[in-house]
C-alpha positions, 0 to 999 in steps of 0.5 A: 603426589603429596598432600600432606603440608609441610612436607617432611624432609624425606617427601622433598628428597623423593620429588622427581621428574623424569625428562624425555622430551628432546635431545641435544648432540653436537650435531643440533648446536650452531657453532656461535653460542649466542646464535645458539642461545637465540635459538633456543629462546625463540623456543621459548618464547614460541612455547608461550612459557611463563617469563622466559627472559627471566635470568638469576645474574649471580655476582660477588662481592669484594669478600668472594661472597656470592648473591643471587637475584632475577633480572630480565634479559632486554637483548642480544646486542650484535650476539655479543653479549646478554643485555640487562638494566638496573640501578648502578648503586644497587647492591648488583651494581656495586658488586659488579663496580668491584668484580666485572666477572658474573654469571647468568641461569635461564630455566626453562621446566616447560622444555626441560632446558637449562643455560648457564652463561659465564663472562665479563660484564660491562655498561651499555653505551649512555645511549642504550641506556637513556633510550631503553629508559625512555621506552619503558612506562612512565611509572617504571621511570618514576620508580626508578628516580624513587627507588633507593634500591638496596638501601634500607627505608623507614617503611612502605610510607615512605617509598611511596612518599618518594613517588610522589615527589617524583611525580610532583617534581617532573609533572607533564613531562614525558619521557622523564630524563634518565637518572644518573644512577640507573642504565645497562649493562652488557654481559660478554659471554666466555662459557657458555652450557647448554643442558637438555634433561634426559631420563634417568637423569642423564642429561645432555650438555654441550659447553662453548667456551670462548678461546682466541675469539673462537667457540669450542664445542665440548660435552660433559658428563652429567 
């Protein structure tokens, strides 16, 4: 343990933590990724961890420059895909505009479980997107009729400036209508690793990889 504040380079490079609580073979997997990844966050969710359907979506840009930020999974539609939402003019919607190819990170420290998930992202159907729109609190709709997201605001004053004349604008009304701007998008899964820590960090990591509509199953070294 350190107490001392800032740590010093070499007080980083000594954290560590060993991983022993499971293992993971080929035997234990599913032979569907998503069906697989469904198990494990019921895990998850079972295990009450912090935010476990909290996921970093890494997309690029026209230039190949990657970035990095967490969203929410909001579902499995027909274990198919990995189902999310934001704005479409954010700086994620127009890298995905330009590049449908993303990739998405669970971590999950409290079961020393890591999944990474590749493929190719498309949006939901209007209608998944207005329902999904529709269920969440009034507060989040107006938000996301406020919110420029992405774009450079004059100040705080002026975000909540913009609040307010939603608020004055739909009055009474609820559910507000979903703006044009704002919906779902679905990620297809084509790889999919799962990483289970081990001591002496010799992890266990089994991959699916999506070949003729079919699942490989493979490990790789750590």
């Amino acid at each position: 343990m350190f107490s001392a504040f800032p740590m010093t380079d070499q007080q980083l490079a000594d954290l560590r933590q060993t991983y022993s609580q499971r293992t993971l073979t080929e035997a234990d997997v599913q032979p569907d990724a998503v069906r697989q990844f469904r198990t494990w966050l019921d895990e998850a969710l079972a295990a009450q961890l912090d935010e476990p359907t909290a996921m970093t979506l890494s997309t690029v840009n026209e230039a190949g420059q990657p970035a990095a930020r967490i969203v929410l999974l909001k579902g499995l539609p027909e274990e198919e895909g990995f189902l999310f939402f934001t704005n479409y003019e954010s700086r994620k919607g127009q890298e995905l505009a330009t590049s449908p190819l993303a990739a998405i990170t669970f971590f999950w420290p409290g079961l020393e479980r890591q999944v990474r998930v590749e493929g190719r992202v498309e949006k939901a159907s209007e209608e998944v997107s207005t329902e999904y729109f529709q269920s969440r609190p009034r507060s989040s709709q107006i938000g996301a009729w406020a919110s420029p997201q992405s774009q450079p605001i004059r100040s705080r004053e002026e975000l909540e400036q913009r609040e307010q004349d939603v608020e004055a604008r739909f009055a009474g009304q609820q559910p507000l209508p979903r703006p044009a701007h704002w919906g779902g998008y679905v990620l297809r899964p084509q790889r999919v690793e799962f990483w289970q820590g081990r001591p002496s960090r010799l992890h266990d990591r089994i991959v699916y990889e999506l070949h003729g509509g079919s699942w490989r199953i493979s490990r790789l070294a750590p």
